[in-house]
C-alpha positions, 0 to 999 in steps of 0.5 A: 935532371933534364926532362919532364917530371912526373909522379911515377918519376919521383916514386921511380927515384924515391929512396935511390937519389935526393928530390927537392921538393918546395911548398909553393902557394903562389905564381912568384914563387913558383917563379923562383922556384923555376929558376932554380930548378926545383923539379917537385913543388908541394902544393898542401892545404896548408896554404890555409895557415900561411896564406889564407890566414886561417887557424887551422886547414879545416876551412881551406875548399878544394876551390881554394886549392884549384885556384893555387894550383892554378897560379902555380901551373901558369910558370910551370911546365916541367915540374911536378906539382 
């Protein structure tokens, strides 16, 4: 599906067509993703147990979670995050 994805447009498709969505934590994978054209990445504070190497996401900072989004936004223009 061509064009810029946008919250409204995944709420406007939700439930009437399939949306790929991926986690992503990390410019490389976001990379990939990009490639292949997933149109939605998901972004979780659960980057806190699979990155970070926390317990749990409790310890996970919002300057944790910018800094991530951050990574991700430098490849990604069309997709939703």
């Amino acid at each position: 599906m061509p064009g810029r994805w946008t919250a409204r447009r995944v709420r406007e498709l939700k439930g009437r067509d399939r949306i790929p969505v991926v986690t992503c934590y990390d410019w490389s994978m976001a990379r990939l993703c990009d490639e292949a054209e997933i149109p939605v990445l998901l972004v979780g504070d659960s980057l806190g147990n699979v990155i970070l190497g926390h317990e749990t996401t409790i310890p996970v900072t919002l300057e944790d979670m910018i800094h991530h989004l951050s990574l991700i936004h430098i490849c990604r223009c069309r997709r939703a995050m």
